[in-house]
C-alpha positions as CSV (number, residue, x, y, z in Angstrom):
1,X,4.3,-0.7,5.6
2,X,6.8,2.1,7.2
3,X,9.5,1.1,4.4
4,X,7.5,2.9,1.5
5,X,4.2,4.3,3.2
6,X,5.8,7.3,5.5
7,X,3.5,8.1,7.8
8,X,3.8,12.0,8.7
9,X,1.9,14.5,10.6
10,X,1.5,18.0,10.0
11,X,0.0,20.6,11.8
12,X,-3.3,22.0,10.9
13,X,-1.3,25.0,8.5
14,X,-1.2,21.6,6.0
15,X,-5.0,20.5,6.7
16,X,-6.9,19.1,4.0
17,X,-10.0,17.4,3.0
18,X,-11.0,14.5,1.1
19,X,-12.8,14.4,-2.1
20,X,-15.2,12.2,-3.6
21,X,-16.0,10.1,-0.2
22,X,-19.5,9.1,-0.3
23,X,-21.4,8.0,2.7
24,X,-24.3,5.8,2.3
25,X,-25.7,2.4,1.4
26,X,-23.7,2.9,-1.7
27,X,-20.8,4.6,-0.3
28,X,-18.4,2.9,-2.7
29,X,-17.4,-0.7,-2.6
30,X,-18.1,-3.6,-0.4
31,X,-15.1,-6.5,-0.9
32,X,-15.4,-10.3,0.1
33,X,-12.8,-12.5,0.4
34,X,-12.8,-16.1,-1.7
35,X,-9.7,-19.2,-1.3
36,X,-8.4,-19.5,-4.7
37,X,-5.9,-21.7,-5.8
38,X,-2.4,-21.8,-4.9
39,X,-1.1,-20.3,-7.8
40,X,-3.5,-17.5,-7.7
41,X,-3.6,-16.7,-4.3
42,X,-6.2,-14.8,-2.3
43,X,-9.5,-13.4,-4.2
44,X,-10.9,-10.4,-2.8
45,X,-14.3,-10.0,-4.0
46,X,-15.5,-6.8,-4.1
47,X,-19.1,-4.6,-4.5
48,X,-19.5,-1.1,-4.5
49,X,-22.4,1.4,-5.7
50,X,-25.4,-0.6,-6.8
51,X,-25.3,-1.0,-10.6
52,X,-27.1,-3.0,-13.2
53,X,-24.2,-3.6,-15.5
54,X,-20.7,-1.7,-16.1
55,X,-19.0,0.4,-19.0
56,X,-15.2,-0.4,-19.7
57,X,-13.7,2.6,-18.6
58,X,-11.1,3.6,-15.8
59,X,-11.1,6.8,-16.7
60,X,-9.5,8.3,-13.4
61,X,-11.1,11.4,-14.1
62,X,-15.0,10.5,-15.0
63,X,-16.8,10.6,-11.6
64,X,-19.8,9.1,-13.6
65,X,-18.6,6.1,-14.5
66,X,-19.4,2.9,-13.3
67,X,-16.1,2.1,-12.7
68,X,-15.4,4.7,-10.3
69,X,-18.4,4.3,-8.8
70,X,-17.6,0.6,-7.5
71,X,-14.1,2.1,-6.7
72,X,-12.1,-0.1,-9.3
73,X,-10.3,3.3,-10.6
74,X,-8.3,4.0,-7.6
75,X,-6.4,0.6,-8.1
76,X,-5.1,1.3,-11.2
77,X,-4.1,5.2,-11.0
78,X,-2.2,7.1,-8.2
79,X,-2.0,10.3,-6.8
80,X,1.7,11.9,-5.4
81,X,0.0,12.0,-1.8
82,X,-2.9,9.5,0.3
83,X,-4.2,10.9,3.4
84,X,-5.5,9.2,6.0
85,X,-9.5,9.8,6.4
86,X,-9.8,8.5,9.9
87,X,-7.4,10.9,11.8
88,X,-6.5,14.2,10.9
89,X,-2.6,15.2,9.6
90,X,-1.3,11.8,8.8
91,X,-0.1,12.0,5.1
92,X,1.4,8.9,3.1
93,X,4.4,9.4,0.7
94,X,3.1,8.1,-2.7
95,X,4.1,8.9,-5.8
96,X,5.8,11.9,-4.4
97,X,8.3,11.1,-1.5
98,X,7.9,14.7,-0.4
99,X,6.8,17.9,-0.3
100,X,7.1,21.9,0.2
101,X,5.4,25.2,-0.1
102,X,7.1,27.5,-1.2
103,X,6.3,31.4,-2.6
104,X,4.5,32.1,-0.2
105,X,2.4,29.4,-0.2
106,X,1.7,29.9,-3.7
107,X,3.6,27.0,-5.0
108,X,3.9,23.2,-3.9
109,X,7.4,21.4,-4.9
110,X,6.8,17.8,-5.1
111,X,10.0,15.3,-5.4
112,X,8.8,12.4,-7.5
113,X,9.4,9.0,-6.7
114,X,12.3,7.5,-8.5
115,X,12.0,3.8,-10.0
116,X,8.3,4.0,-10.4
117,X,7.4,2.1,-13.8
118,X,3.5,2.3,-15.2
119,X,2.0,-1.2,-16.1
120,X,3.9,-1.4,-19.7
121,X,7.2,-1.5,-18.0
122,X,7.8,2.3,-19.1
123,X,9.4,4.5,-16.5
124,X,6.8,7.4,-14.7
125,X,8.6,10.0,-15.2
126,X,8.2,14.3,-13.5
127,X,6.7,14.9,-17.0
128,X,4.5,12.5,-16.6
129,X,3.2,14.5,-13.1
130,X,3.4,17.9,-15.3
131,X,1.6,16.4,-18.2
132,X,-1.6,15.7,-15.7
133,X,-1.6,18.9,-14.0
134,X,-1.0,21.1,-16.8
135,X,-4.0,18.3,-18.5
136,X,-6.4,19.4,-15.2
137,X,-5.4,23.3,-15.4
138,X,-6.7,23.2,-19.4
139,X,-9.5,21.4,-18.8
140,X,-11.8,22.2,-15.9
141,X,-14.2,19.4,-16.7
142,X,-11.9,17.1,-14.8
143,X,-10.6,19.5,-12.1
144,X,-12.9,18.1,-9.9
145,X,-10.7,19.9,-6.8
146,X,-11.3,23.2,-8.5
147,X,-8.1,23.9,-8.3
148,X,-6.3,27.5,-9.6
149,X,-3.4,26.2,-11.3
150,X,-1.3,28.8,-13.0
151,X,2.1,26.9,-14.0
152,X,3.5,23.7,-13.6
153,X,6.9,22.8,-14.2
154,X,10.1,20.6,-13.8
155,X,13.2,20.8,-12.4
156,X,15.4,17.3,-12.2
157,X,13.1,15.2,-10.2
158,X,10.8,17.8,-8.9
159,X,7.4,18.9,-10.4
160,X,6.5,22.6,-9.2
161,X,2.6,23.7,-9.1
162,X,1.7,26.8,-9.0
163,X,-1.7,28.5,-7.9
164,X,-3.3,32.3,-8.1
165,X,-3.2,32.5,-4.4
166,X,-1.7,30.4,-1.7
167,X,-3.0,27.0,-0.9
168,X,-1.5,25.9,2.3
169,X,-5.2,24.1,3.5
170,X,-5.6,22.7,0.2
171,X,-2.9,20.5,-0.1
172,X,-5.3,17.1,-0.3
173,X,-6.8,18.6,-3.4
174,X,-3.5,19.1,-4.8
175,X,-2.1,16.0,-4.5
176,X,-4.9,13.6,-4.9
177,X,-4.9,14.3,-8.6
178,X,-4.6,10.8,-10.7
179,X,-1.2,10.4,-12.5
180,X,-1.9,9.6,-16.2
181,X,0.6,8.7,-18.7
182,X,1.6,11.5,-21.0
183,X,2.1,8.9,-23.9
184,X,-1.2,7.8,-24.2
185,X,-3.1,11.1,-22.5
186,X,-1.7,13.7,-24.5
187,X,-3.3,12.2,-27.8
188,X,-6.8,11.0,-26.2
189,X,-8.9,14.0,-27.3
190,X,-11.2,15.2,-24.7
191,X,-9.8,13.6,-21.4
192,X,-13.3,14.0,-19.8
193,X,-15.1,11.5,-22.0
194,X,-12.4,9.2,-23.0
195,X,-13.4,5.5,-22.6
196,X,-10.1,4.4,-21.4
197,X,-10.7,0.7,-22.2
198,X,-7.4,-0.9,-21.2
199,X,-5.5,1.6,-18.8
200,X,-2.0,1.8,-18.4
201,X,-1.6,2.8,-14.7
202,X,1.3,3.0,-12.0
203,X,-0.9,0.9,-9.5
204,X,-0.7,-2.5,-7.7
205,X,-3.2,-3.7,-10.0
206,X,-3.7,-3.8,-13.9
207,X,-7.7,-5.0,-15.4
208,X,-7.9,-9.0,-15.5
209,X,-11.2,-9.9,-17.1
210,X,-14.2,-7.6,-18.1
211,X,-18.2,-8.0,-18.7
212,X,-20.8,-6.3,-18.2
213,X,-21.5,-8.4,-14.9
214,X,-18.2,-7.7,-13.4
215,X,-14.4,-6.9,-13.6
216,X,-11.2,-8.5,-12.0
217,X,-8.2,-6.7,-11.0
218,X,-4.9,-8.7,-11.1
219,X,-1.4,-7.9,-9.5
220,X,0.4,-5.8,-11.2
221,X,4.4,-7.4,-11.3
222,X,5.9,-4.2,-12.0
223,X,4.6,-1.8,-9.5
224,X,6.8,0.1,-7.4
225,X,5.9,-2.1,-4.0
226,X,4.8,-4.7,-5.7
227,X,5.9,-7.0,-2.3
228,X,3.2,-5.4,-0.3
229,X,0.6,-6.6,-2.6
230,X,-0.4,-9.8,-0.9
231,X,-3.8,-10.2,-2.0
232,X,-3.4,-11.6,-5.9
233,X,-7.0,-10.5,-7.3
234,X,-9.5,-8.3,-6.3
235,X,-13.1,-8.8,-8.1
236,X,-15.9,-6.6,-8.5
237,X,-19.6,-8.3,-9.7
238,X,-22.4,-5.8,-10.6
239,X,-25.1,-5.9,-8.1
240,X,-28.7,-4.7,-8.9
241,X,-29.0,-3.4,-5.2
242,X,-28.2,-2.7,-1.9
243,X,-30.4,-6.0,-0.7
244,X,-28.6,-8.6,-3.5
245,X,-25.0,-7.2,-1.8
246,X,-26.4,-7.6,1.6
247,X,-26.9,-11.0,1.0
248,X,-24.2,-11.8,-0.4
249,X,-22.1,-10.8,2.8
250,X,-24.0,-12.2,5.3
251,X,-23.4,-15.4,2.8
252,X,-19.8,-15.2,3.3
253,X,-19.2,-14.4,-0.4
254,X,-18.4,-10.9,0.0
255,X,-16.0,-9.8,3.3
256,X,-15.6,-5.7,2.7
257,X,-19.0,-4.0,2.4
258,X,-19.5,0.0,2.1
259,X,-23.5,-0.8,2.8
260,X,-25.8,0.6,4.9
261,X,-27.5,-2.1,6.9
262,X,-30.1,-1.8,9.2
263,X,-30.0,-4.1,12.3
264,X,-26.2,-4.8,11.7
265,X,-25.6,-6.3,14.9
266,X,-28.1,-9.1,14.4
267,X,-28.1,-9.7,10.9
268,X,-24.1,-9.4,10.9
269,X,-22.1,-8.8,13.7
270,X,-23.5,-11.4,16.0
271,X,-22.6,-14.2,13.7
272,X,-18.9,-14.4,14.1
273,X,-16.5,-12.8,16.1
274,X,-14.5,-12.0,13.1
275,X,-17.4,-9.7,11.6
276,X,-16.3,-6.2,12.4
277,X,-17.7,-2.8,11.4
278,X,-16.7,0.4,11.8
279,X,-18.5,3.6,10.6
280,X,-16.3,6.8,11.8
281,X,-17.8,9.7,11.4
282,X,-16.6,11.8,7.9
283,X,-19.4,14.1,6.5
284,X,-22.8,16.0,6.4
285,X,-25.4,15.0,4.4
286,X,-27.6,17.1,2.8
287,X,-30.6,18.2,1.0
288,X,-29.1,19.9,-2.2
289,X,-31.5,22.2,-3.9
290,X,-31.4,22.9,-7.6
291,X,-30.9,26.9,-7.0
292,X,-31.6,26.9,-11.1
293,X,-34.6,25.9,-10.2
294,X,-38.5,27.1,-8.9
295,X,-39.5,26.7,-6.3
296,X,-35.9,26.0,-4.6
297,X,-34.4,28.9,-5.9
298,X,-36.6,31.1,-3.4
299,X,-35.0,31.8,0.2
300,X,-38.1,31.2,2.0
301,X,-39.1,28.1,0.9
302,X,-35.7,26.7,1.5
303,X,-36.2,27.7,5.1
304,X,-39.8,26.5,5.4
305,X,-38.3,22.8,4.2
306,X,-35.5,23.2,7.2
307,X,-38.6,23.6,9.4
308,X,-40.7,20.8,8.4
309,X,-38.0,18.5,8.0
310,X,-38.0,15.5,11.1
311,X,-34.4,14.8,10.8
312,X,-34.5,12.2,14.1
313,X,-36.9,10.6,11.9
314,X,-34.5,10.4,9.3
315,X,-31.7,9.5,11.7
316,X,-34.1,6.7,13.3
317,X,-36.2,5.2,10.8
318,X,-33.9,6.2,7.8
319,X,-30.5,5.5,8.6
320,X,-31.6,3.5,11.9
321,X,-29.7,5.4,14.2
322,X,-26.5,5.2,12.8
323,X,-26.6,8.7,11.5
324,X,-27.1,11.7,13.6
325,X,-29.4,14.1,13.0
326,X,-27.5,18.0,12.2
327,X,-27.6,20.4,14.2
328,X,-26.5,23.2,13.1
329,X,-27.6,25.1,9.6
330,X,-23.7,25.6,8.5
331,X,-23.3,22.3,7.8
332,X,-20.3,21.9,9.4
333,X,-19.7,17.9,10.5
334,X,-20.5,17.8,14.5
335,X,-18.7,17.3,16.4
336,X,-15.9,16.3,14.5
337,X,-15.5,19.8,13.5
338,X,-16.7,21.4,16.5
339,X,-13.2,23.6,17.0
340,X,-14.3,25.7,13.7
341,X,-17.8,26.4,14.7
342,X,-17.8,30.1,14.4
343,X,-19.9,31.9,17.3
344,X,-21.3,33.6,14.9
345,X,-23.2,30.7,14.3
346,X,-23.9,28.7,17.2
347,X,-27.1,30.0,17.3
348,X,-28.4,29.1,13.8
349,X,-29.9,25.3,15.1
350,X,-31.9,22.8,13.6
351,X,-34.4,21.4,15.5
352,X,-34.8,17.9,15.8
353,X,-38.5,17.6,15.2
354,X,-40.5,19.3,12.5
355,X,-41.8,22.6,13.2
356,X,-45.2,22.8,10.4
357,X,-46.4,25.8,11.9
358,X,-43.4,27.5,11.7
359,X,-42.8,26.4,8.2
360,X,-45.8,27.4,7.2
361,X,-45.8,30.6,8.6
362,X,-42.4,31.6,6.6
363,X,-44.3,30.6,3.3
364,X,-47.0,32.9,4.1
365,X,-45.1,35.7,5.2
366,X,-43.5,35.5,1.4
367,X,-46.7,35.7,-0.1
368,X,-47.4,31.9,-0.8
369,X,-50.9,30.8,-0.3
370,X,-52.8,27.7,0.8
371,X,-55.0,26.5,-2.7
372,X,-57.9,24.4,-2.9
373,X,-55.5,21.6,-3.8
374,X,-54.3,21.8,-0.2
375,X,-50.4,22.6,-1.3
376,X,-49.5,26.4,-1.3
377,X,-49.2,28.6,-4.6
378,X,-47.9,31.3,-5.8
379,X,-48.4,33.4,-8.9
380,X,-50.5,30.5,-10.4
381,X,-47.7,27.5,-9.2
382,X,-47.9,25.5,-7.3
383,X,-44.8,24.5,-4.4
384,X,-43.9,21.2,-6.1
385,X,-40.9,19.3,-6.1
386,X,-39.1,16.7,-6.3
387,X,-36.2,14.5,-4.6
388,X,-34.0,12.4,-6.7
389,X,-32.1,9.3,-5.8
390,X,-31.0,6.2,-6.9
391,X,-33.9,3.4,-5.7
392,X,-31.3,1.1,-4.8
393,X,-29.6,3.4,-2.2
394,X,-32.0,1.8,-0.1
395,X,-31.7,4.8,3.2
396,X,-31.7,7.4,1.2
397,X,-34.7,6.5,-0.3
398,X,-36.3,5.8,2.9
399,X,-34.4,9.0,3.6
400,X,-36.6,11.0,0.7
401,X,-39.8,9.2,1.3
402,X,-40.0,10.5,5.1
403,X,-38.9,14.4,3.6
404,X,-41.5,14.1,1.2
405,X,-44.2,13.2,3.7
406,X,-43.5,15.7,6.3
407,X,-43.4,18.0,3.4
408,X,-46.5,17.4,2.4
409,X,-48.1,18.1,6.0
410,X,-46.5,21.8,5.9
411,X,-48.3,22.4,2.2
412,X,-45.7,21.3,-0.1
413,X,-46.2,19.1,-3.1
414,X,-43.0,16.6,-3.2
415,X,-42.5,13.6,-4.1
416,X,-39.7,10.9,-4.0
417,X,-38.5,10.4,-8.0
418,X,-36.7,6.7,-7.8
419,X,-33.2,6.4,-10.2
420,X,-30.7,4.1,-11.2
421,X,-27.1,4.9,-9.7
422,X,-25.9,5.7,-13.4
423,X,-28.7,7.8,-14.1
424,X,-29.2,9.2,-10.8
425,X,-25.2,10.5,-11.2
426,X,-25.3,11.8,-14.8
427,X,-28.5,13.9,-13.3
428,X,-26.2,15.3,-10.6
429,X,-23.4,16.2,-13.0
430,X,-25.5,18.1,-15.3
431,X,-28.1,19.4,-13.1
432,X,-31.3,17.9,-14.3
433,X,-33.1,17.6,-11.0
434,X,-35.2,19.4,-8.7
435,X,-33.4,18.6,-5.6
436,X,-31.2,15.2,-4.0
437,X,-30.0,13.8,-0.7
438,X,-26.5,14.0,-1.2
439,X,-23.3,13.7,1.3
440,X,-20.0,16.0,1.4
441,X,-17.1,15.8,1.0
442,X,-15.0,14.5,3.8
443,X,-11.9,15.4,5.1
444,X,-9.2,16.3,7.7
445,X,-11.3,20.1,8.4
446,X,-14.6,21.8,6.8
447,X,-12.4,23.4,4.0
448,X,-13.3,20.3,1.1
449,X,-16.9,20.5,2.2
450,X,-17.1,23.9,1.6
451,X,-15.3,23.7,-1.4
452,X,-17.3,21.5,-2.8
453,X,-20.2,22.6,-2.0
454,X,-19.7,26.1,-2.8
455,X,-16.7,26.1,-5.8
456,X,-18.4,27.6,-8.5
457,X,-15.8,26.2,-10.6
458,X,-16.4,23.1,-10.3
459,X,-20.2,23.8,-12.0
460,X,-19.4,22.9,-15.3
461,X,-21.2,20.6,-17.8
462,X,-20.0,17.6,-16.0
463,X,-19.9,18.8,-12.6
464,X,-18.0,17.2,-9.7
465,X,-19.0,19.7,-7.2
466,X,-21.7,23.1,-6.6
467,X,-24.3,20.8,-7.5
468,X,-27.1,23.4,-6.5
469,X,-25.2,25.6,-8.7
470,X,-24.3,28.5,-6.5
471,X,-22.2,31.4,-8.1
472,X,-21.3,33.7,-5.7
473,X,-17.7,35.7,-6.3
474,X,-17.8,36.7,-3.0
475,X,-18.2,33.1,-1.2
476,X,-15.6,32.1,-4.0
477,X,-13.4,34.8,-3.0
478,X,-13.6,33.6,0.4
479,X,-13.2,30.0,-0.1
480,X,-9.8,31.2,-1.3
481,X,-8.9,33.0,1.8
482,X,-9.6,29.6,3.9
483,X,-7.4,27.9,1.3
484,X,-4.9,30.5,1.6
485,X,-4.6,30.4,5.5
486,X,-1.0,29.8,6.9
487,X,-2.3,28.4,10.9
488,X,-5.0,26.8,12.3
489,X,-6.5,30.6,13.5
490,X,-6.8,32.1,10.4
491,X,-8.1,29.2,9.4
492,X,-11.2,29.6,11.5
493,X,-11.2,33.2,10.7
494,X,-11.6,32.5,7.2
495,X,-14.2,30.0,7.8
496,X,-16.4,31.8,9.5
497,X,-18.4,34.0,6.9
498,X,-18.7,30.8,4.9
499,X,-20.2,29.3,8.1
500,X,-22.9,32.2,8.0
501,X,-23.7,32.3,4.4
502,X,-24.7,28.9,4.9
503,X,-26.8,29.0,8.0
504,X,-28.2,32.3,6.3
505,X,-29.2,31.6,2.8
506,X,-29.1,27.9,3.3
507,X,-27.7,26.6,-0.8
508,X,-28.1,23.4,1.3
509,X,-30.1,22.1,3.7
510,X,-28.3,19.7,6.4
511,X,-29.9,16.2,7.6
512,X,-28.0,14.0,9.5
513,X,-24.1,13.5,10.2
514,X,-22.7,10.9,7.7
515,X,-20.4,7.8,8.4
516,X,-18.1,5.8,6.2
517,X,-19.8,2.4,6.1
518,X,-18.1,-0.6,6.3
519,X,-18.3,-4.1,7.8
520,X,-15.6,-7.1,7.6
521,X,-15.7,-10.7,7.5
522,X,-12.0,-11.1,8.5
523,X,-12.2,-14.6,8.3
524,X,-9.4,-15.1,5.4
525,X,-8.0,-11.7,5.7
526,X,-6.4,-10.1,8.4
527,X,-4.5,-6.1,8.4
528,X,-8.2,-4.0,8.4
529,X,-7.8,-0.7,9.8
530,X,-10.1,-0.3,13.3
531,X,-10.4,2.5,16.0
532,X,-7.9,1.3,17.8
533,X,-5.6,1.6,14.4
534,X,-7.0,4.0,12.6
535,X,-4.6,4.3,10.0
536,X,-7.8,5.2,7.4
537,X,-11.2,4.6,7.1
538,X,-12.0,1.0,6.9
539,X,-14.3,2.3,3.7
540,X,-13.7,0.6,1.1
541,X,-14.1,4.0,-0.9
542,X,-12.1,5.5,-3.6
543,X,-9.2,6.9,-3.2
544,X,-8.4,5.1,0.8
545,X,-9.0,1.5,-0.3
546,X,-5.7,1.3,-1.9
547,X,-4.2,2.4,1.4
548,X,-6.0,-0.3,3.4
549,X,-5.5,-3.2,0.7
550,X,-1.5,-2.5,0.7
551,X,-2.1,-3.3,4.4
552,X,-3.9,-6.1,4.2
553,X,-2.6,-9.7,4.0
554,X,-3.8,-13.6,4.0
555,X,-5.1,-15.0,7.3
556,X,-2.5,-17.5,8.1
């Protein structure tokens, strides 16, 4: 892979985080591995997010769809940059060969790859690039990075992006955007709701058959490296849950899986030596309160659900001991991140263990009072909630069940509210829920999870980030400082009032330290990133499974 995927390393005045990485029994994708004929090759089979059926659209921009969901998108569009997930600094030349900040950091210059054709055979061109960025600067319903763009423009085979303020720590946000044809974009109405049917990408794969129950993805002939596609087909069948995908790996007819699975070593691991599974640590996952929203909306009954939370009960029962429970109330990923913890906030720590006394004793210091109905009220309202999650995400519904019950000890009224993955996600996007156990973003430092977590911009109609729907001009404000910071120190300095706003005012209340799933039946494909090679996560999550694909290759 060295001939086209340039593997550099930057110091931490480039650091960036990765969007949209999921962690969870539907953390994106789970691929298996079928001998098909000789003329076809290798079939990679592959299941992602739990769904009932799919909608024909690869719109690279709608988070929503069920296509992105099962990670098909990322197959068919690319960004300029990848970066690798599993070990900070490493950056892969994509459709950009390079890259440079200039003004200050206020501007990045990308050189675009020459030779690059999209799936029509028509050359990818620098106004192609400008097209999409000048497409996300217009239209913040798909500027899911939030980012500030003021100008984009061309010079020869350059594309220039410009921003408000510098971005040197944003760089993965920058150039993870999807490339879209200007041809067909720049006449598709709103780009955030166009069905893109029958996508014309620059990826190693163009849409082979479609129903309802499932999609193929063939080779594409004309893409740019088209000889380090070695697997012919990938395929993608709609399952109903996280139990009908289990299955079907420990059947042998799926060899990727993104899945949570409880008792992997004996229901997986232990039955060949070529099963493998890897979950490297990536995220924090939260409880996200609706801060639109009564009773959530009130300081001291976030706190008193902080207290009577058992997260090693959710760590152990939940997501059996795969996930750690947090420790600390800024959220930040221990202890992967544990050179930005500000000392500001090492004191702020979660306890392990519910604390119902506690709890209880916040609620009644803020006037709430035990009614006959044994939940606490206020005003004539009763502290009632509810947690939203898709049913078929099976820990994270084990997850809710145990929050609601402890909850309900310490005087609240909550309840788990059971979704399908497409409903469950339109509910997240537009804010119609009381509160959900959702992960962060991952990424190569905090300053993606913060982003999205805190980004007011991106809480727009469809959002793709700031789900609680926080709007605070001076968190934003200082989420562009950490964006805008040149080392690795001012990095940290940046960080830390963002660390204390959380830990103070808790927009989110952590749970446990997430993983990217994945486990591997390598018994007819071989090239699957591992700890030893960490060259990305092995989770088969958009964007990184193009990355690990291009590396993988037929068992011989």
């Amino acid at each position: 892979m060295k001939d086209f995927l340039r593997n550099k390393r930057v110091g931490a005045i480039l650091a960036a985080g990765l969007i949209g990485t999921g962690s969870m029994a539907a953390t994106l994708a789970t691929v298996g591995v079928q001998s098909s004929s000789a003329s076809s090759g290798v079939v990679l089979t592959m299941e992602s997010s739990p769904t009932n059926t799919l909608t024909r659209s690869f719109n690279p921009f709608s988070t929503t769809d069920a296509i992105y969901l099962v990670a098909g998108t990322s197959f068919v569009y690319e960004p300029l940059l990848q970066f690798d997930a599993a070990k900070a600094g490493v950056i892969y030349d994509w459709l950009a060969t390079g890259y440079k900040f200039t003004n200050g950091g206020k501007s990045v210059v990308f050189t675009i790859r020459k030779g690059v054709k999209w799936s029509d055979g028509s050359p990818l061109t620098p106004a192609d690039v400008a097209f999409t960025y000048e497409l996300v600067k217009k239209n913040p319903a798909i500027n899911t990075g939030g980012l500030p763009i003021t100008n984009v423009s061309t010079a020869g085979d350059t594309v220039t992006v410009s921003f408000a303020t510098p971005q040197y720590t944003n760089l993965q946000n920058i150039a993870s955007v999807y490339i879209v044809p200007k041809k067909i974009w720049s006449s598709v109405g709103n780009p955030a709701t166009y069905v893109d049917p029958n996508p014309v990408g620059s990826g190693p794969y163009t849409v082979g058959t479609f129903t309802p129950q499932g999609f193929t993805l063939v080779k594409n002939p004309r893409y740019w490296a088209a000889s380090k596609v070695r697997i012919q087909t990938l395929d993608f069948p709609a399952y109903a849950s996280n139990t009908n995908a289990e299955e079907a790996l420990f059947s042998g007819q799926l060899q990727w899986a993104g899945n949570f699975i409880p008792n992997l070593k004996k229901l997986f691991l232990s039955k060949s030596k070529l099963n493998t599974a890897w979950e490297a640590p990536l995220n924090t996952v939260t409880l996200e309160p609706n801060l639109n929203r009564f009773p959530l909306n009130q300081l001291p009954v976030r706190q008193a659900v902080s207290l009577a939370v058992d997260r090693q009960a959710i760590s152990t029962q939940g997501e059996a001991s795969l996930e750690p429970p947090a420790v600390n109330a800024s959220g930040i990923t221990l202890p992967v991140f544990s050179a930005y913890l500000s000392p500001a906030v090492a004191g702020a720590k979660l306890a392990p263990t519910a604390n119902v006394s506690a709890a209880k004793a916040v609620l009644e210091k803020a006037g709430w009072k035990m009614g006959s109905n044994g939940y606490f009220q206020k005003n004539g309202k009763t502290l009632s909630f509810t947690i939203s999650d898709p049913s078929s995400y099976t820990d994270y519904a084990a997850d809710a069940s145990i929050i609601a019950s402890d909850l309900k000890k310490a005087g609240m009224d909550v309840t788990f509210n059971g979704l399908t993955v497409t409903a469950w996600s339109n509910d997240v996007a537009t804010g119609n829920f009381d509160s959900v156990i959702h992960w962060s973003n991952g990424g190569v430092n905090p300053y993606s999870m913060y982003n999205g977590w805190l980004n007011s911009t991106l809480d727009t109609k469809a959002a793709s980030g700031d789900y609680e729907h926080l709007h605070s001009p001076s968190v934003d404000a200082q989420l562009s400082k950490v964006a805008a910071a040149p080392t690795l120190a001012a990095e940290k300095v940046a960080l830390a009032p963002i660390e204390k706003y959380m830990a103070t005012n808790l927009p989110l209340i952590p749970l446990v330290y997430g993983v990217a799933w994945s486990e591997v039946n390598g018994q007819h494909v071989k090239g699957w990133p591992t700890p030893a090679n960490p060259y990305e996560t092995a989770q088969p999550a958009t964007p990184t499974n193009e990355v690990v694909v291009l590396h993988l290759s037929p068992r011989g």
